[in-house]
N, CA, C and O atoms as CSV, one atom per row, in Angstrom:
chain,resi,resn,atom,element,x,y,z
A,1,UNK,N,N,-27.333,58.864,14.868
A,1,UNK,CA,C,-26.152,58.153,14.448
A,1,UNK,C,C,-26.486,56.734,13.983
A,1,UNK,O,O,-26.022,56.308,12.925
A,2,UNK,N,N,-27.304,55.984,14.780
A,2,UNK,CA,C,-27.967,54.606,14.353
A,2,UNK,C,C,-28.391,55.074,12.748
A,2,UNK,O,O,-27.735,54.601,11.820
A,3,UNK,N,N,-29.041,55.622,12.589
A,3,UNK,CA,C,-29.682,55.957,11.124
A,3,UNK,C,C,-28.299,56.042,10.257
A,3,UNK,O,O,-28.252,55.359,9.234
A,4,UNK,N,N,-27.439,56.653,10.525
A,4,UNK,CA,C,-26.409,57.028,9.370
A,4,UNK,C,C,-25.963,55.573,9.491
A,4,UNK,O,O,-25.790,55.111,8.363
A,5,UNK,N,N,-25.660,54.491,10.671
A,5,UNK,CA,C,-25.024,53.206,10.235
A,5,UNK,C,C,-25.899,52.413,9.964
A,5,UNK,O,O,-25.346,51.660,9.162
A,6,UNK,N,N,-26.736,52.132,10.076
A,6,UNK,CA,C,-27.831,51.004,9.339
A,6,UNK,C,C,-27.627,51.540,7.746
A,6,UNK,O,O,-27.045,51.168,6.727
A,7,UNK,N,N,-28.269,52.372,8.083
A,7,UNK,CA,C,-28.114,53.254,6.294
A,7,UNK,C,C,-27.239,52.811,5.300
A,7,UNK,O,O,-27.547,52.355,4.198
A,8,UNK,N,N,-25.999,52.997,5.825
A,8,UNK,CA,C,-24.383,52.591,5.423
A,8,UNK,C,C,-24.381,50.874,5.263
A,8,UNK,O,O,-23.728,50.149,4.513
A,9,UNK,N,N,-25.119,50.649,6.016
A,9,UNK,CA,C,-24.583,48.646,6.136
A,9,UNK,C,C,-25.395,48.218,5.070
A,9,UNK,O,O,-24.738,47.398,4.428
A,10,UNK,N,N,-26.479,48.374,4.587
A,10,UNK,CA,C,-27.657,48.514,3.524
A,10,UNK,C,C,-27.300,48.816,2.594
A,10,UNK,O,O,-27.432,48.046,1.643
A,11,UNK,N,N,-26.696,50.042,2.429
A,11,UNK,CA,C,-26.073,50.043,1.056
A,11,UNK,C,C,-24.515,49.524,0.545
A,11,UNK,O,O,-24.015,49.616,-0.576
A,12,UNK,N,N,-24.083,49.082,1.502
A,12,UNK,CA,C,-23.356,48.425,1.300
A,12,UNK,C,C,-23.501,47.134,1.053
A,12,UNK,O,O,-22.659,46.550,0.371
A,13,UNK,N,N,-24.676,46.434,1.608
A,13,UNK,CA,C,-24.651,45.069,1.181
A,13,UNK,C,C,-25.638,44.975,-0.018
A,13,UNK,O,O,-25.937,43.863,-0.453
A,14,UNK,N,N,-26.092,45.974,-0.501
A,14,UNK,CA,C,-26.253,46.024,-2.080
A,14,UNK,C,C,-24.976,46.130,-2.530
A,14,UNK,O,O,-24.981,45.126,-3.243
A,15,UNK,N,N,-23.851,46.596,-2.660
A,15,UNK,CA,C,-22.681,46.785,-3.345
A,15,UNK,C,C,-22.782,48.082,-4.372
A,15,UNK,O,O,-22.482,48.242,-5.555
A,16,UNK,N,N,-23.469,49.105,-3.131
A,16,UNK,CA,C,-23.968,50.176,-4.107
A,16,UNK,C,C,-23.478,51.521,-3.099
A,16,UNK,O,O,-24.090,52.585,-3.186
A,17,UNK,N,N,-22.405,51.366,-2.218
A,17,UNK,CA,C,-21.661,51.804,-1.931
A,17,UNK,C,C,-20.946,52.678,-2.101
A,17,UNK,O,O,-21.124,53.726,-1.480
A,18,UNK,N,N,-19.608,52.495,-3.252
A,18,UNK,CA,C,-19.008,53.760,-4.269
A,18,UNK,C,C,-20.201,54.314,-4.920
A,18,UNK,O,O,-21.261,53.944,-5.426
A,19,UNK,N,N,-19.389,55.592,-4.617
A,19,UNK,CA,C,-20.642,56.389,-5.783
A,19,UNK,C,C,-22.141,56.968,-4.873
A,19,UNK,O,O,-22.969,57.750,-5.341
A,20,UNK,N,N,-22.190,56.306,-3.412
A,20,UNK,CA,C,-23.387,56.573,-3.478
A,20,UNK,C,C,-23.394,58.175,-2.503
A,20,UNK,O,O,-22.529,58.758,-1.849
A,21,UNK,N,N,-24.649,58.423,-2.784
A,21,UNK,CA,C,-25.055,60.491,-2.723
A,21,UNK,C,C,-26.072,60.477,-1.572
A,21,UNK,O,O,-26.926,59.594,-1.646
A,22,UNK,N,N,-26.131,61.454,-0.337
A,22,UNK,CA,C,-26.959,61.589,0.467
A,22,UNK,C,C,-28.041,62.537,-0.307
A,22,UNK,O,O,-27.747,63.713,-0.522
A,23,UNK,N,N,-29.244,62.025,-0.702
A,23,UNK,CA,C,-30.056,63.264,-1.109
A,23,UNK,C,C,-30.635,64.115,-0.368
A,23,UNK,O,O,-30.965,65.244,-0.730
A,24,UNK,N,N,-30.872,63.433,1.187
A,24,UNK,CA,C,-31.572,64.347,2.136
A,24,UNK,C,C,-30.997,63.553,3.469
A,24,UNK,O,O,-30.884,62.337,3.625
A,25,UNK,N,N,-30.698,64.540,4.308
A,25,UNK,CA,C,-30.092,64.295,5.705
A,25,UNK,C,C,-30.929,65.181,6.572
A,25,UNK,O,O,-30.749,66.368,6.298
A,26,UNK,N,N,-31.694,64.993,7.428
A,26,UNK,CA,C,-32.524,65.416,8.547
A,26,UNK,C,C,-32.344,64.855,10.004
A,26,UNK,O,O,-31.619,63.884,10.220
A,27,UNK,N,N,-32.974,65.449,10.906
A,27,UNK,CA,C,-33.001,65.120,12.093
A,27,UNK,C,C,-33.847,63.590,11.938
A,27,UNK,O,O,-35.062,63.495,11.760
A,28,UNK,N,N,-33.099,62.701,12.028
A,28,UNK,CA,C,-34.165,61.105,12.254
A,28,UNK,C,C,-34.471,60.873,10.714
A,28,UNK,O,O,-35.669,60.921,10.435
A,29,UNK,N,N,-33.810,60.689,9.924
A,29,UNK,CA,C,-34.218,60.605,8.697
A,29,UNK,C,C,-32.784,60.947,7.742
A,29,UNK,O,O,-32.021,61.894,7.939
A,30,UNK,N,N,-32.627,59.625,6.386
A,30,UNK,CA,C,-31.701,59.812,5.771
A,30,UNK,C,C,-31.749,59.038,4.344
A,30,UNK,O,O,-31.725,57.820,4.166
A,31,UNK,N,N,-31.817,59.962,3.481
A,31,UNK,CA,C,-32.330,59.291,1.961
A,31,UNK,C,C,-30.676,59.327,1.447
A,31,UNK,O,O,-29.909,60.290,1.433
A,32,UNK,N,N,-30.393,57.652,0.960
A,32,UNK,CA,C,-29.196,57.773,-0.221
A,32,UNK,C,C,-29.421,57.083,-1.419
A,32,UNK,O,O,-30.110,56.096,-1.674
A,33,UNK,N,N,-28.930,57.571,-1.885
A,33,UNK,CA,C,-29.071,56.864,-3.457
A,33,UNK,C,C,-27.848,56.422,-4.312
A,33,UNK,O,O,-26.868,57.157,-4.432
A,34,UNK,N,N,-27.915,55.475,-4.771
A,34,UNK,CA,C,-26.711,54.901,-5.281
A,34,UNK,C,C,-26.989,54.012,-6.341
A,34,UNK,O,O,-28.087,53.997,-6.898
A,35,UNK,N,N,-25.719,53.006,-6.760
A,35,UNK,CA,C,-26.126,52.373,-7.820
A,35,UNK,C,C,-25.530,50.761,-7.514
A,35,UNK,O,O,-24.358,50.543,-7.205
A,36,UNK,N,N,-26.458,49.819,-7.648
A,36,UNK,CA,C,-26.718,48.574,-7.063
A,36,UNK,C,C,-25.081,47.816,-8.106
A,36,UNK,O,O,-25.050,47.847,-9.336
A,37,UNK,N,N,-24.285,47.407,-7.508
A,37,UNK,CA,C,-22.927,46.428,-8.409
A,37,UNK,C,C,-22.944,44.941,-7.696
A,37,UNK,O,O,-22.031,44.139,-7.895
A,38,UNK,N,N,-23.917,44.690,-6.962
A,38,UNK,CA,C,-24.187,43.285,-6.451
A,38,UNK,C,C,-24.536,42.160,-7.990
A,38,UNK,O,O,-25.432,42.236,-8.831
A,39,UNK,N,N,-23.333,41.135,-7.830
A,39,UNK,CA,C,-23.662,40.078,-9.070
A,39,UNK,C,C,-24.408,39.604,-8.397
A,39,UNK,O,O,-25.256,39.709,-9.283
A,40,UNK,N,N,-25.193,38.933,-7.247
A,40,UNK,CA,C,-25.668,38.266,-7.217
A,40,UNK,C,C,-27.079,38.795,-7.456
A,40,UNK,O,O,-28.043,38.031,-7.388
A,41,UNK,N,N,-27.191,39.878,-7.690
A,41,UNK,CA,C,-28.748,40.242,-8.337
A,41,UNK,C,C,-29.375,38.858,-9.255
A,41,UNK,O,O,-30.517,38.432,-9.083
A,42,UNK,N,N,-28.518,38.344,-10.117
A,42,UNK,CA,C,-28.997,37.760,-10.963
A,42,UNK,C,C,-29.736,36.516,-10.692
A,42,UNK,O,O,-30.405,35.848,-11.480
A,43,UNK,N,N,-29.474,36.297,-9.299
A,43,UNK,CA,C,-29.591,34.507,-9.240
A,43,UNK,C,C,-30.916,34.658,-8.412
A,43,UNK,O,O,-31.318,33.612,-7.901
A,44,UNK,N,N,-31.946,36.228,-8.114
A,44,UNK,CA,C,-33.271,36.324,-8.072
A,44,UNK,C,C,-34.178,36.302,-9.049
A,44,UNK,O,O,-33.957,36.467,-10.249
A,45,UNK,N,N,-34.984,36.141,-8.638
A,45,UNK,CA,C,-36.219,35.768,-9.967
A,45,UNK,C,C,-37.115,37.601,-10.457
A,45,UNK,O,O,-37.555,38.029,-11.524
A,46,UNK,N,N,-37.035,38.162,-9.142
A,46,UNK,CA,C,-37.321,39.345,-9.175
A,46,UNK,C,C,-36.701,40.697,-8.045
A,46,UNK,O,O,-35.840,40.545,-7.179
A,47,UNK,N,N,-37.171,41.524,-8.261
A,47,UNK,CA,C,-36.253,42.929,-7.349
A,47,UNK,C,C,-36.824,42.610,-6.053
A,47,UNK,O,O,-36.143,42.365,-5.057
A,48,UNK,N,N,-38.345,42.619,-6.099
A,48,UNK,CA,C,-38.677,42.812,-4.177
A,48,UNK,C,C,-37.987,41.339,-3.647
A,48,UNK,O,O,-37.557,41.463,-2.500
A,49,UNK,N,N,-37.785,39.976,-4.219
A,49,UNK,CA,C,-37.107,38.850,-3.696
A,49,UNK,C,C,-36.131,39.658,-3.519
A,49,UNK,O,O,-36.269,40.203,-2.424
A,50,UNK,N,N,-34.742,40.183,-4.327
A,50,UNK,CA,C,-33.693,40.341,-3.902
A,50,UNK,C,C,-33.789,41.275,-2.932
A,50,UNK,O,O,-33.127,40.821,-1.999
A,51,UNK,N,N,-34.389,42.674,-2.515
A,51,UNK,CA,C,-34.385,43.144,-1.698
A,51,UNK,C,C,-35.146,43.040,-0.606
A,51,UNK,O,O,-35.162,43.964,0.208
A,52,UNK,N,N,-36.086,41.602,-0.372
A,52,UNK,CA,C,-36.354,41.265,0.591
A,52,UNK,C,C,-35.357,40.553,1.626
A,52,UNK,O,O,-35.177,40.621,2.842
A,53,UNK,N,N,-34.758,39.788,0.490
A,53,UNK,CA,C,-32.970,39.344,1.094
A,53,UNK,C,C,-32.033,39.952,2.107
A,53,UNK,O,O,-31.571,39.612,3.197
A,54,UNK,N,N,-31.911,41.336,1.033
A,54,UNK,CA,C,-30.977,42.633,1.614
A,54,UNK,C,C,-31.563,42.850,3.076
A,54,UNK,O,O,-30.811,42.626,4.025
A,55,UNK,N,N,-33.108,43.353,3.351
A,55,UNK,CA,C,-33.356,43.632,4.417
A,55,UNK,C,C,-33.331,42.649,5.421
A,55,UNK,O,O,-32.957,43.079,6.512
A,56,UNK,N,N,-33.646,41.347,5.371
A,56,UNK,CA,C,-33.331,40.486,6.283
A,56,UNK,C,C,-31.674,39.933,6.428
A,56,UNK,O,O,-31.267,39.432,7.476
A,57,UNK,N,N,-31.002,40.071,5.484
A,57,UNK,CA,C,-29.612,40.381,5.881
A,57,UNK,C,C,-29.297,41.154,6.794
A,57,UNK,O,O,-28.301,40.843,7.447
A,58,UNK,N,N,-29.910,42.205,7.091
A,58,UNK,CA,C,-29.830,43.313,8.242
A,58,UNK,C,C,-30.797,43.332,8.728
A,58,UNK,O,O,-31.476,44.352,8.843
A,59,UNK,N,N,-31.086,42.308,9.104
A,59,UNK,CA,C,-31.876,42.515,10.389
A,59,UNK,C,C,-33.002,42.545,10.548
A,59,UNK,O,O,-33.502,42.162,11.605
A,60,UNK,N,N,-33.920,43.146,9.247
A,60,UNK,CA,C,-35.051,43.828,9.034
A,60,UNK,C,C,-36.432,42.591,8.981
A,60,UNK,O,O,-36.342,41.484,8.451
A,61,UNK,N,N,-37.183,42.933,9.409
A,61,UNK,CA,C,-38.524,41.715,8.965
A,61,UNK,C,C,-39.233,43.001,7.615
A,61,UNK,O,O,-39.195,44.231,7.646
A,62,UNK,N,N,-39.700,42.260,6.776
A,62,UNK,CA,C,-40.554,42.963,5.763
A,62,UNK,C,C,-41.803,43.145,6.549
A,62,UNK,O,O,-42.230,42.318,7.355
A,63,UNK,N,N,-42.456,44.481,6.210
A,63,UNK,CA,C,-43.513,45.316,6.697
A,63,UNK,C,C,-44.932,44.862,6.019
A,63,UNK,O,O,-44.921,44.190,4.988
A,64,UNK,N,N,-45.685,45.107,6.406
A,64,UNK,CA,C,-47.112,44.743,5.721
A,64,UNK,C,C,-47.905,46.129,5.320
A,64,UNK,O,O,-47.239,47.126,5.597
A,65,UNK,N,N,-48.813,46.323,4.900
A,65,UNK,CA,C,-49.446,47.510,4.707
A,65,UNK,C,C,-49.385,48.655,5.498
A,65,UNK,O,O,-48.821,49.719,5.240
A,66,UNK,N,N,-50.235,48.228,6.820
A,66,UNK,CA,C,-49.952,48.996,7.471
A,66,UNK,C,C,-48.997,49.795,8.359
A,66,UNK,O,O,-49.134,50.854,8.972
A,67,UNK,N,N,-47.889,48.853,8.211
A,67,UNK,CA,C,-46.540,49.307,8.562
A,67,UNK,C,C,-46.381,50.806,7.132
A,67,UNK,O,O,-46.358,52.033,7.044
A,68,UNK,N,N,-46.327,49.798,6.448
A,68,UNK,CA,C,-46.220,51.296,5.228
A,68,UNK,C,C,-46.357,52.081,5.109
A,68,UNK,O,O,-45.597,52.889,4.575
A,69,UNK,N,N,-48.059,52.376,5.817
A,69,UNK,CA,C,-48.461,53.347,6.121
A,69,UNK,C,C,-47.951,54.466,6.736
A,69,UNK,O,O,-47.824,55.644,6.402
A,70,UNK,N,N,-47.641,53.694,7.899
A,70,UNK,CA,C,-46.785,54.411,9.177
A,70,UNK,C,C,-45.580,55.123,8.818
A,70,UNK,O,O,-45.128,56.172,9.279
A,71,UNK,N,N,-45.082,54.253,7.783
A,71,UNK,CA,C,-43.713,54.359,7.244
A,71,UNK,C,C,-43.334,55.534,6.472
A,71,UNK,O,O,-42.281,56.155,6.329
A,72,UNK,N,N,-44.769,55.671,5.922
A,72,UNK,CA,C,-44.987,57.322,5.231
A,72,UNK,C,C,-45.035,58.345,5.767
A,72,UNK,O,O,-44.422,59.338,5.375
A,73,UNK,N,N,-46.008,58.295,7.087
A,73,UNK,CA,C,-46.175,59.280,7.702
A,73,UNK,C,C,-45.084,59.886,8.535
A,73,UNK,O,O,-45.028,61.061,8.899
A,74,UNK,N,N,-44.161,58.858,8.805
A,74,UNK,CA,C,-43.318,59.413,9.613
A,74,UNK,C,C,-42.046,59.809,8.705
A,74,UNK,O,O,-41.110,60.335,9.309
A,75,UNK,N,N,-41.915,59.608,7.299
A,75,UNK,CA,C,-41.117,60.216,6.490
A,75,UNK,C,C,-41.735,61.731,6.622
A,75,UNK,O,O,-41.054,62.700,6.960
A,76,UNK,N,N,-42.945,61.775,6.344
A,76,UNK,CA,C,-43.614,63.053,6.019
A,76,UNK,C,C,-43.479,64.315,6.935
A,76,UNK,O,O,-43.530,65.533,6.763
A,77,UNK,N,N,-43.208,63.128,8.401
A,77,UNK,CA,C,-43.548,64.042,9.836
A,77,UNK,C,C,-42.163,64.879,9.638
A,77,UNK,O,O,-41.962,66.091,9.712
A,78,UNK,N,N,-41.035,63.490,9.284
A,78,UNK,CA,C,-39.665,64.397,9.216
A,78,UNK,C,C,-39.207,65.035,8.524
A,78,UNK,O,O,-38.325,65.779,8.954
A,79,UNK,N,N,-39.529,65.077,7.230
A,79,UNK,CA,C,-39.228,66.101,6.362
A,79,UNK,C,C,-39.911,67.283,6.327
A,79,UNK,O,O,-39.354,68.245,5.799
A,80,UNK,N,N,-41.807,67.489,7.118
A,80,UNK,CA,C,-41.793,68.561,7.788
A,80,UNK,C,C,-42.824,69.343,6.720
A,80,UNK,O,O,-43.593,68.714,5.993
A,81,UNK,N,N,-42.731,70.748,6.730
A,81,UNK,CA,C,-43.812,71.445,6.010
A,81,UNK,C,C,-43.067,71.169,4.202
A,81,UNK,O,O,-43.743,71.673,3.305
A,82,UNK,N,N,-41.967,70.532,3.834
A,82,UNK,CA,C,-41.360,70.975,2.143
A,82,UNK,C,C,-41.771,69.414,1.909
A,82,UNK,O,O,-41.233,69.032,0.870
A,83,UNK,N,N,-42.627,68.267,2.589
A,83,UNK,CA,C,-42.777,66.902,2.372
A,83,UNK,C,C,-43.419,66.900,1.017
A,83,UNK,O,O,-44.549,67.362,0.863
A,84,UNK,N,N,-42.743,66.404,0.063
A,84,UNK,CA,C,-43.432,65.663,-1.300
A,84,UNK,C,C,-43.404,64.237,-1.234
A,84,UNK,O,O,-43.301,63.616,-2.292
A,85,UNK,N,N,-43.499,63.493,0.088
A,85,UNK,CA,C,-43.735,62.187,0.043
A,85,UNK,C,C,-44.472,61.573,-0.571
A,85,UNK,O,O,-45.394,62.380,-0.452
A,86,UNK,N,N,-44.991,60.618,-1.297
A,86,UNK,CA,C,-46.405,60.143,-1.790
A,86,UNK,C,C,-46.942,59.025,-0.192
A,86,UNK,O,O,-46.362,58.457,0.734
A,87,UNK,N,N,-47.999,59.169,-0.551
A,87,UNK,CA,C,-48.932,58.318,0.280
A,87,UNK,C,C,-48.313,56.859,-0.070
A,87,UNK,O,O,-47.438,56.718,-0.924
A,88,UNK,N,N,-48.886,55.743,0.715
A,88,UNK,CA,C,-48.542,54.369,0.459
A,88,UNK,C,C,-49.174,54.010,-1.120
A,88,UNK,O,O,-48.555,53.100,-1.669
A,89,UNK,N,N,-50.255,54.564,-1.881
A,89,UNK,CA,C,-50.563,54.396,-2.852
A,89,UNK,C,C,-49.595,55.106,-3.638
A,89,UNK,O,O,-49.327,54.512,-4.683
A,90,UNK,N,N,-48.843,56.444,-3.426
A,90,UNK,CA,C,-48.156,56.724,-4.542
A,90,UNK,C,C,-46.887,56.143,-4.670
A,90,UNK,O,O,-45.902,56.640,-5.216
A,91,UNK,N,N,-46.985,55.085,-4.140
A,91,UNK,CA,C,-45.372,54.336,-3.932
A,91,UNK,C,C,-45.925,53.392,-5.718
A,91,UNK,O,O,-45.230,53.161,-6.708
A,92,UNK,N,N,-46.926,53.178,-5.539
A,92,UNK,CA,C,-47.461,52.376,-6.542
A,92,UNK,C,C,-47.634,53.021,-8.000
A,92,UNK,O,O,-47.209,52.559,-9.059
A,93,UNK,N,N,-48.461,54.359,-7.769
A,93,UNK,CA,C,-48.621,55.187,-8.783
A,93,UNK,C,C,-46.653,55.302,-9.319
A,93,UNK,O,O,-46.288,54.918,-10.431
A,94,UNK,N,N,-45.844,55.784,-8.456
A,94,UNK,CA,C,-44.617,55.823,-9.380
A,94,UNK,C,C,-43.913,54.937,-9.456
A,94,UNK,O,O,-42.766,55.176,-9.833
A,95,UNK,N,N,-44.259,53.672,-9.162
A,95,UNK,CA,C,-43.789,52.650,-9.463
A,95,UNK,C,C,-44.088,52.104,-10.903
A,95,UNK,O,O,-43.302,51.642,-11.729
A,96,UNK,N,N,-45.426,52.284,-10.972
A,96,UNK,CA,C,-46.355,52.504,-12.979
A,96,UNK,C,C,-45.617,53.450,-13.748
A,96,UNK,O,O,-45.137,53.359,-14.878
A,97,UNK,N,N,-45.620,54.055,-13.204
A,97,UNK,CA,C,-44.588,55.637,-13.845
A,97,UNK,C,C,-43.381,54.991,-14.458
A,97,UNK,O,O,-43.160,55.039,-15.668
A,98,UNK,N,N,-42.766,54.511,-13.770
A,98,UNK,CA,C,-41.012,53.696,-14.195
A,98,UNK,C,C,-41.109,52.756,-15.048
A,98,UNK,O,O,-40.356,52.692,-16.020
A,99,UNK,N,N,-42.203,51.753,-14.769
A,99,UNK,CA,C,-42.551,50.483,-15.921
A,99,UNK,C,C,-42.752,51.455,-16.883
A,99,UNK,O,O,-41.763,51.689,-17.579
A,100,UNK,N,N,-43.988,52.235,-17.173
A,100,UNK,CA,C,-44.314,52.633,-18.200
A,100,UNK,C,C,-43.454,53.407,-19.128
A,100,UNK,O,O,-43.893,53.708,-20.239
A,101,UNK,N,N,-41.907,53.855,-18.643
A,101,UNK,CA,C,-40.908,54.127,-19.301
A,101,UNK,C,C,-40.420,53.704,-19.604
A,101,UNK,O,O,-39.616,54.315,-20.308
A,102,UNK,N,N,-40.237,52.242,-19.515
A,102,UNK,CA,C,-39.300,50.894,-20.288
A,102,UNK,C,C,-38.458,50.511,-18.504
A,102,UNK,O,O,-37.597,49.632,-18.553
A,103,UNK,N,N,-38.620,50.900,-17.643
A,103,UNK,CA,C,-37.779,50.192,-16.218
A,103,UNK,C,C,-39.171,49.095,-15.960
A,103,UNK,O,O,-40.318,48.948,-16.382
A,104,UNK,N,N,-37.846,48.219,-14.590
A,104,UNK,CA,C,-37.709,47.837,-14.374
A,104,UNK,C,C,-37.819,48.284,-12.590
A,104,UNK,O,O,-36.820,48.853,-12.151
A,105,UNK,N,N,-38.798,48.079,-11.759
A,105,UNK,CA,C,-39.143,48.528,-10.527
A,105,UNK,C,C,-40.033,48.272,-9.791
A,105,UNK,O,O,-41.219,48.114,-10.081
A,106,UNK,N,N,-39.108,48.162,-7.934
A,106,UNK,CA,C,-40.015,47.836,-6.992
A,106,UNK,C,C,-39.199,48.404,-6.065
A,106,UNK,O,O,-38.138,49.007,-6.232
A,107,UNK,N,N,-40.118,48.017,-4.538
A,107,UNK,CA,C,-39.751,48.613,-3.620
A,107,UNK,C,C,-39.707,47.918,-2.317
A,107,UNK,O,O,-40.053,46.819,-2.750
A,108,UNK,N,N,-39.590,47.775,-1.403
A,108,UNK,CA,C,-39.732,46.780,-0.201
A,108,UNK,C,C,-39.285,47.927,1.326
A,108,UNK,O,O,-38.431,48.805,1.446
A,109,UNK,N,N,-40.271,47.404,2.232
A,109,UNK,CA,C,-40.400,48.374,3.337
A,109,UNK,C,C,-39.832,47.449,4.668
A,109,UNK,O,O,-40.099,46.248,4.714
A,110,UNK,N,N,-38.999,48.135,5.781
A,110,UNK,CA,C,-38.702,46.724,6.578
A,110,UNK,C,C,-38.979,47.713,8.016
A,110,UNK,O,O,-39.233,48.913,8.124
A,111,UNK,N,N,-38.817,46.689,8.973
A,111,UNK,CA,C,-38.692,47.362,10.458
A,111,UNK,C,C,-37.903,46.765,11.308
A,111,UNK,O,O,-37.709,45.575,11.060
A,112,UNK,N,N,-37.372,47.204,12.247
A,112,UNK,CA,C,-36.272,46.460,13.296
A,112,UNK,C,C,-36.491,47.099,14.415
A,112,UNK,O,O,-35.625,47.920,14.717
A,113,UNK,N,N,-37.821,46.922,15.478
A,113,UNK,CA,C,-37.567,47.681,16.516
A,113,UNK,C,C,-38.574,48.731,16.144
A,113,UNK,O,O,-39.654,48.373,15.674
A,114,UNK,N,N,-38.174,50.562,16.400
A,114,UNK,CA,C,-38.142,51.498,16.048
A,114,UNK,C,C,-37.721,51.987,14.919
A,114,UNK,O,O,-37.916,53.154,14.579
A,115,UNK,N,N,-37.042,51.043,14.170
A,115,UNK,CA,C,-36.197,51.802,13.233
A,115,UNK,C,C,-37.005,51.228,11.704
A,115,UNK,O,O,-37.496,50.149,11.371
A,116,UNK,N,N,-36.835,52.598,11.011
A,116,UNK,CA,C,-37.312,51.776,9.221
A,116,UNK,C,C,-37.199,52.087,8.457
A,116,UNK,O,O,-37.417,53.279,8.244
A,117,UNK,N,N,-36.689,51.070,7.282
A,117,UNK,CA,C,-36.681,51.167,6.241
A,117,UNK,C,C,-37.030,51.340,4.906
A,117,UNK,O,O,-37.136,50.179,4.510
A,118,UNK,N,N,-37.258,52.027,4.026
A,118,UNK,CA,C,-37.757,51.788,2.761
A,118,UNK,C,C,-36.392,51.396,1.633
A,118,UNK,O,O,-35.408,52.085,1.902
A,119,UNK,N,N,-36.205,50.579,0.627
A,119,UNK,CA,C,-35.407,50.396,-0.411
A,119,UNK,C,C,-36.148,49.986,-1.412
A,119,UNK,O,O,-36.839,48.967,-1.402
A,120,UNK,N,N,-35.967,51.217,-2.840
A,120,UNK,CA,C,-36.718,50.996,-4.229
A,120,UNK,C,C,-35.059,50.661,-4.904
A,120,UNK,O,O,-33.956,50.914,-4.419
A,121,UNK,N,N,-35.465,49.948,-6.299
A,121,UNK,CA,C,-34.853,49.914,-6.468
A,121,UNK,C,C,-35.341,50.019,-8.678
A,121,UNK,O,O,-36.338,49.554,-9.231
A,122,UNK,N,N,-34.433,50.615,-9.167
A,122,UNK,CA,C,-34.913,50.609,-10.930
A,122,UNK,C,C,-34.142,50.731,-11.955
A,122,UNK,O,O,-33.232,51.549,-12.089
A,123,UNK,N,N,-34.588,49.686,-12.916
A,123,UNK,CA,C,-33.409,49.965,-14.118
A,123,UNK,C,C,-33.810,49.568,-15.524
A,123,UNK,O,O,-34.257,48.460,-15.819
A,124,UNK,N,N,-33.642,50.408,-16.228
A,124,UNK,CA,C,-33.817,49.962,-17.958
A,124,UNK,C,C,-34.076,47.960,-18.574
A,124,UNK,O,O,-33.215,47.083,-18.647
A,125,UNK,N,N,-35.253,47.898,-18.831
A,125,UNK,CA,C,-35.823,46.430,-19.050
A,125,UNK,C,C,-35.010,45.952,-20.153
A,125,UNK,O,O,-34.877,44.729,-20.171
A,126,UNK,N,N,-34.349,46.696,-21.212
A,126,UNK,CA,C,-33.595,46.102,-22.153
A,126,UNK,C,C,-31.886,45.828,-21.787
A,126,UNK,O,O,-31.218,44.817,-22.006
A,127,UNK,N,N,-31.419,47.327,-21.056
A,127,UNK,CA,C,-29.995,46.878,-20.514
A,127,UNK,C,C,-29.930,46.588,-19.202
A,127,UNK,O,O,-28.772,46.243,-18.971
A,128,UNK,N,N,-30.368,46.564,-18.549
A,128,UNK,CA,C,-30.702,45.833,-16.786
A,128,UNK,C,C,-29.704,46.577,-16.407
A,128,UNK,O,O,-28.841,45.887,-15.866
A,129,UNK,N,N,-29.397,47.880,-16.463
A,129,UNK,CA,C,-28.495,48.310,-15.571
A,129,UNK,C,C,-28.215,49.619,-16.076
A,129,UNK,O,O,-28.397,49.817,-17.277
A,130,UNK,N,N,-27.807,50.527,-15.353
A,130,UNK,CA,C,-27.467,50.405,-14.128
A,130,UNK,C,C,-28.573,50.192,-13.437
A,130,UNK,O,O,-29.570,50.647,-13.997
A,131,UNK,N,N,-28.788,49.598,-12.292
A,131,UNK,CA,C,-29.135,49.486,-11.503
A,131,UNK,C,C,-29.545,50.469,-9.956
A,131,UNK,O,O,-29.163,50.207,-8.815
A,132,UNK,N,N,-30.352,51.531,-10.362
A,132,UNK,CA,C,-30.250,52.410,-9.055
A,132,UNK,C,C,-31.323,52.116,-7.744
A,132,UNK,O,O,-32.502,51.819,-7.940
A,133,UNK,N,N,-30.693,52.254,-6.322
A,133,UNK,CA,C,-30.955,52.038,-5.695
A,133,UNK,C,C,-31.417,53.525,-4.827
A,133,UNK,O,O,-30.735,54.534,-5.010
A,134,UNK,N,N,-32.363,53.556,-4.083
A,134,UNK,CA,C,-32.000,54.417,-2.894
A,134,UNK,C,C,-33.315,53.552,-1.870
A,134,UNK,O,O,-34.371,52.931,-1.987
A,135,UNK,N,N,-32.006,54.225,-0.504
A,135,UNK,CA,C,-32.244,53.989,0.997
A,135,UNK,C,C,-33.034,54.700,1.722
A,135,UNK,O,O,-32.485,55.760,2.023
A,136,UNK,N,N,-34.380,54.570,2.261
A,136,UNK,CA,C,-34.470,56.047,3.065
A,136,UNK,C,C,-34.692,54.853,4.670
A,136,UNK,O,O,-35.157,53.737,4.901
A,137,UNK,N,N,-33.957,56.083,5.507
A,137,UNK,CA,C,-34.401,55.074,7.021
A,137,UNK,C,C,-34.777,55.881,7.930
A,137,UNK,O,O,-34.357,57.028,8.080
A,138,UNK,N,N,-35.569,55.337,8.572
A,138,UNK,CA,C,-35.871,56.697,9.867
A,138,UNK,C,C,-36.326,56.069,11.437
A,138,UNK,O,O,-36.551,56.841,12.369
């Protein structure tokens, strides 16, 4: 239940709220995706600043590598034998993937406790928007 309300408070204080879709709901684990309507996006210089914001708005301290790490594995643990997670490097590899299509993309990892976060976030470099977000927490 903690997971479904952190989840919820996160995407809500993106302002990405309406509209937004559970893509995967598991035991300890909850991916949503939505679409970022926060004006104040603009008054960052870049995405991981603004969503370093978001996560310490809630609570979160930003993660370091090896948190990341962890952060994978235990996505991987929960989603189980159907896991197409990428490793902490393929957070990077499809992060190249999105630039190299004309977006606009990053990602930022947080922790509170036991509990954690990942939020990417990507959008078209010529119209900056929409803006899509997704949450995964576990």
């Amino acid at each position: 239940m903690i997971i479904n309300i952190t989840t919820g408070r996160i995407v809500k204080s993106l302002e990405a709220f309406k509209g937004s879709k559970p893509i995967y709901s598991g035991e300890g684990i909850l991916i949503v995706r939505g679409v970022c309507r926060d004006k104040n996006f603009d008054n960052y210089d870049s995405i991981r600043n603004y969503l370093a914001d978001k996560l310490k708005e809630n609570g979160f301290e930003v993660c370091d590598e090896l948190d990341i790490i962890s952060f994978v594995d235990r996505i991987n643990e929960k989603l189980g034998e159907n896991s197409a997670y990428p490793d902490n490097f393929g957070f990077e590899v499809l992060k190249k993937s999105f630039e190299s299509m004309g977006c606009e993309c990053d990602y930022i990892v947080g922790k509170k406790g036991e509990l954690m976060v990942g939020i990417s976030m990507w959008y078209d470099k010529n119209t900056k928007s929409p803006k899509f977000v997704e949450v995964v927490c576990c």
